[in-house]
N, C-alpha and C positions, 0 to 999 in steps of 0.2 A: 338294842342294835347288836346282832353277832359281829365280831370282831376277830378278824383270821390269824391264826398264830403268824402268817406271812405276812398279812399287813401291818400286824402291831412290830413287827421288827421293822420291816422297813420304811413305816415312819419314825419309829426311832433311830435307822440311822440315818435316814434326810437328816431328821433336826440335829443330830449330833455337828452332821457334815455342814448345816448352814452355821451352828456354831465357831464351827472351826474356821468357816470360811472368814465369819467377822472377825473372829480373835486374829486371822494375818493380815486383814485389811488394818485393821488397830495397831498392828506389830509392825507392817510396811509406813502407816501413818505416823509412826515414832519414829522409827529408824530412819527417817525422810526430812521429818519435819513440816510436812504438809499436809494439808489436810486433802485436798485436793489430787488423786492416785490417778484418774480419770475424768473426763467430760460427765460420765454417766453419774460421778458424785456427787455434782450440783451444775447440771447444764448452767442454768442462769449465772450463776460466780465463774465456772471459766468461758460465757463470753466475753463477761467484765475484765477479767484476767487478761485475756487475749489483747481486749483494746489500750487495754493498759500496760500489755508487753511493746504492744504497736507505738504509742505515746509515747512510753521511755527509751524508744529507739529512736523515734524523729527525734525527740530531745540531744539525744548523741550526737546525732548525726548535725544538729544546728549550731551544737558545740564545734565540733570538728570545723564546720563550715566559717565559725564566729574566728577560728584562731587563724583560717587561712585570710580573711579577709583583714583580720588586724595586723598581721605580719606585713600585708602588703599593703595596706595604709599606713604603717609605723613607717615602709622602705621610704613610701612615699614624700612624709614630711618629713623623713631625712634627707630627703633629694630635694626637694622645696626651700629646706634652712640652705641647703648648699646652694642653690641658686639664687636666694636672699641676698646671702654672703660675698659669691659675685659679682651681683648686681650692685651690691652698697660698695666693693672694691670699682667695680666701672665710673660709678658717682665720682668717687674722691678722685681719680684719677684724673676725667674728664674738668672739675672745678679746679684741680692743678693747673691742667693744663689751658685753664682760659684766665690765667694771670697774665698780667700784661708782663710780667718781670721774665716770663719764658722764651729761650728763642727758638728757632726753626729745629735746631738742633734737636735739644730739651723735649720738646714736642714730640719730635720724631722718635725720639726713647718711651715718653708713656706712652706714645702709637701702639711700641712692638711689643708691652706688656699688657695691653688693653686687650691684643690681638690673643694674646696666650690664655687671659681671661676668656677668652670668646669660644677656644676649643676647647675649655675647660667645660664650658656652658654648653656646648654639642653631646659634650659625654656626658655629662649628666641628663637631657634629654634622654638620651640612648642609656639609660639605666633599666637592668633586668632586676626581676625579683628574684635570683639565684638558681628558678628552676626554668631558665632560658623564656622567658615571657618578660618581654618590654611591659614599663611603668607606664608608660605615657604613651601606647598605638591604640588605645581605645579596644575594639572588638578587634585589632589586628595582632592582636598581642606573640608575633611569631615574627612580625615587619621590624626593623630597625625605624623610629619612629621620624627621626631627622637626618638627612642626608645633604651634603652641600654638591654642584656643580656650576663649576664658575666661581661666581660671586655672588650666586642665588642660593636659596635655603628650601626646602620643600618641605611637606611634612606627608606621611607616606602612610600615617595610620587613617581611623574613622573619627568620628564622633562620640560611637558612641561607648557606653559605661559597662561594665560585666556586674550583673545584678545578680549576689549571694542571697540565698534566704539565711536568715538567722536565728528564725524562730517561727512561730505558728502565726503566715499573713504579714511577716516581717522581712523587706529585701532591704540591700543595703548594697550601693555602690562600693568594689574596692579598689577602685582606680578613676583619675581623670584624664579626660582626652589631652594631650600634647597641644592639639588644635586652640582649645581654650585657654593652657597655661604659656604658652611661646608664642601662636601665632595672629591669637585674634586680641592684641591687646590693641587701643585704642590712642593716636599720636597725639600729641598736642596736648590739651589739658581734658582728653576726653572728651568735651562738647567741639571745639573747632582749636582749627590751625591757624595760624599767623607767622610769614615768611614773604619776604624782602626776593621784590623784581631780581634776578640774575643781572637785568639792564641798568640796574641804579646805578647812579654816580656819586651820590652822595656815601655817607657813613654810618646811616640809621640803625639803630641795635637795637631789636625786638627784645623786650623783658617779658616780667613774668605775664602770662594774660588769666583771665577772669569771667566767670559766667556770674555776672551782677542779676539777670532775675532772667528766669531759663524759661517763664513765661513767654516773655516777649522778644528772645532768639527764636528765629525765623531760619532755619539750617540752607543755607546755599552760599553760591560762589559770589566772594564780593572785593569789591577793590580800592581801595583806598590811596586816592593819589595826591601829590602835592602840586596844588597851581602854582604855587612860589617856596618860599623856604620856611614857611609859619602858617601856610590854611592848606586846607584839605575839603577835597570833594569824598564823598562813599555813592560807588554805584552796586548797584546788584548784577546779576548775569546777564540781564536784559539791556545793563546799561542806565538804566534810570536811576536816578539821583536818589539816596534814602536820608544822608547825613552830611552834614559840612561843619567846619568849625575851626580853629585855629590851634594852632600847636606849641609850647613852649618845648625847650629841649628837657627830658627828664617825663614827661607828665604823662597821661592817660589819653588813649585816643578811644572812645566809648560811641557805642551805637548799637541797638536795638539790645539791648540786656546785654552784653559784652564790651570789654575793653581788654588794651594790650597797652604796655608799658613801651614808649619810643623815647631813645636815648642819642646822642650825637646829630650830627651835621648832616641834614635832611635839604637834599637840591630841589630845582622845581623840576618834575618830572618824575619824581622818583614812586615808586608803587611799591603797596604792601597791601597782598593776597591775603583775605581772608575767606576758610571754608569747612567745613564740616569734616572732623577728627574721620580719619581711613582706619581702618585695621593696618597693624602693620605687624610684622612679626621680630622678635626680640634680638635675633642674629646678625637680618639685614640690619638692621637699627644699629647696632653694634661695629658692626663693618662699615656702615657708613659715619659714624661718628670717628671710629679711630682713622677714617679716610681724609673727613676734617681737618683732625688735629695733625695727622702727618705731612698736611699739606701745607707747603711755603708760601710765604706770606712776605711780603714788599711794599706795600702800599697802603692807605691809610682804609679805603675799598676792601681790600683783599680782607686785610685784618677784621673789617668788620662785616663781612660774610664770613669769614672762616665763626665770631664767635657768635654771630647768629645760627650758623650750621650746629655747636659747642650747646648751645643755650634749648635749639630744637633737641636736641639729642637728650639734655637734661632731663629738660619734660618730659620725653618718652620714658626716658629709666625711671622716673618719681609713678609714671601710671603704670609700667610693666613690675616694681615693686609693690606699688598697691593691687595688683591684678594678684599676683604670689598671694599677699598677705589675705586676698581672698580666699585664694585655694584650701591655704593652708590652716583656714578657719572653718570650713566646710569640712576637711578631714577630719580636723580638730572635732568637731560636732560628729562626725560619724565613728569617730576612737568611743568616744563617751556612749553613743548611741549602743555601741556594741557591748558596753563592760555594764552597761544596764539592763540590756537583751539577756546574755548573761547569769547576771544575778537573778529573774525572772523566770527563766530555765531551768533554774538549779531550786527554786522554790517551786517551781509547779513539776519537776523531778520527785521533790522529797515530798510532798503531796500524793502524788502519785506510786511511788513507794511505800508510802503508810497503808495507802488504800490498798493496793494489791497484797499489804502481807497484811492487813485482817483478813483477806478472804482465801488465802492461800498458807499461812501460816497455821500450824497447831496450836493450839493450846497445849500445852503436857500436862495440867494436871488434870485437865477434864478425859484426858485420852488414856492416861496410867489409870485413875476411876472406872472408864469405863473397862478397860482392860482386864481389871480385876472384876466386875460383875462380871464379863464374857465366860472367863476362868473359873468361874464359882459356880456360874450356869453349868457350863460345859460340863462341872465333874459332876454335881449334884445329875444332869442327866446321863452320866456313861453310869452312876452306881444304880440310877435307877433303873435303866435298860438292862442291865446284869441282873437285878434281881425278878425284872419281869420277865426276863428268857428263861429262870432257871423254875419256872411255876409248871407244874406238868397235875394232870391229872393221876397221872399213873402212881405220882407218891402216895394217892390217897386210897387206893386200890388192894 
């Protein structure tokens, strides 16, 4: 095959120049640290790269997301202990003030510190998470969550929850509704209410009451009246007779899976309303107990509505405390949910980390190796292309 003195030079200098070209991809590949200079290096490793720059970025970004949502869960059960703490001060207050040994006066004083309790308990409703976003308005979180007019309470947020992601398919509430923690707690003992005619005459004091077997409560409006000073009828709303039975002073008055505790001087005539537990929200409840207690009392009547009104109020603060203790175990469970999200994150991080630098890392000793064969080629072909340029026929002539 003839062979042109123009072509054998310039394919020796292609190959010199592709030499060259590798020995700065090898020189850019050290100086880097990458193996990886372009896409065209190993299409297939940097789309893996790619998805796994993508990966280690949600991971970030679920981090960021995890610390906003537990800051405002942590404000959270610290506004919850504070409302706790209130609610266990309204208790003791209220069981002071239903000592017989208290007078009007007496009374009238834990009223005006019950009441101081009560705006205590406004404000902490109306608790921001410091970057002007209410705890407790739900999806409202821009509304002041509790507002009073009158002598009524509203509640002015939604329902419902702000759902974070916190990891891949993982949401997590970082706040609960006002609605559920103030307003929808449940009077009475939860299942139904028990409360004495306004018309009585007598002095009957509702105690504690009881769901004896929640099978056979039958939830509606029922009445219990005395024919004389020792039996009792029980009708339903219809009227119709369900229960009768007689009464010592102190004991249990039971019917359909429920009783209540009646204490004192019980007339003929006198009625006690039984009905299915209302929502009722923690404010009014509040306001109307210290209304209760600050109210004067004369009579033997009086006295014993006022600590029926005392003894209602009781049992709401005992269900609006165990309502709290729910919440605050819900948060509880979603703090942990988060610090285990978490630790999951930062393992399938460092997973993902590993993998992106096998495929994107150097080697250096495979790459200084190759570096020097490059260099060893390289010059072995520049002396060789020098001694084939300098071949002439004319030396032989």
């Amino acid at each position: 095959m003839r062979v042109s003195t123009m072509g054998s030079y310039l394919s020796g200098l292609n190959l010199m120049q592709t030499m060259q070209s590798a020995i700065d991809h090898t020189q850019k590949q050290i100086s880097t640290g990458q193996t990886l200079l372009a896409p065209s290096d190993d299409p297939i490793g940097a789309a893996r790269a790619l998805e796994l720059r993508e990966t280690l970025a949600g991971l970030a970004q679920f981090d960021r997301n995890a610390v906003v949502a537990q800051n405002r869960l942590s404000q959270e059960e610290s506004a919850l202990s504070s409302v706790n703490n209130v609610l266990q001060r309204v208790r003791e207050l209220a069981l002071q003030a239903n000592n017989a040994t208290q007078s009007n006066e007496t009374r009238s004083l834990i009223a005006v510190e019950m009441r101081e309790h009560l705006d205590q308990l406004v404000q902490i409703a109306n608790q921001s998470d410091g970057n002007s976003r209410y705890l407790f308005s739900g999806h409202q979180q821009e509304v002041a969550p509790v507002t009073k007019s009158g002598g009524s309470y509203s509640y002015n947020g939604d329902q419902g929850q702000r759902m974070i992601a916190i990891g891949p398919d993982r949401m997590i509430a970082d706040s609960d509704s006002g609605d559920d923690v103030f307003f929808r707690i449940r009077a009475g003992n939860g299942d139904f209410i028990a409360a004495p005619d306004a018309a009585n005459t007598g002095s009957g004091i509702i105690g504690a009451t009881s769901t004896l077997d929640p099978s056979a409560w039958i939830p509606g409006n029922y009445t219990v009246e005395f024919v004389d000073a020792t039996n009792y009828e029980v009708r339903d709303g219809l009227g119709a007779n369900v229960a009768a039975g007689t009464h010592t002073d102190g004991e249990q008055i039971s019917f359909l899976g429920i009783s209540f505790d009646l204490s004192g001087a019980v007339a003929a005539g006198d009625q006690f309303v039984v009905e299915p537990s209302p929502y009722q929200d923690m404010f009014s409840s509040i306001d109307q107990l210290a209304t209760a207690i600050e109210t004067s009392v004369s009579s033997d009547q009086a006295s014993a509505a006022q600590t029926n009104s005392i003894n209602a109020g009781l049992r709401y603060i005992d269900e609006a405390i165990g309502n709290v203790l729910d919440v605050r175990t819900q948060v509880g469970s979603r703090l942990a949910a988060i610090e285990e999200q978490v630790d999951s994150n930062a393992e399938l991080a460092l997973i993902s980390n590993e993998t992106l630098a096998g495929i994107e890392d150097l080697d250096y000793a495979e790459a200084l190796s190759r570096l020097s064969v490059q260099m060893t080629t390289l010059e072995a072909a520049q002396k060789s292309f020098v001694a084939t340029q300098q071949l002439s026929l004319f030396d032989y002539i």
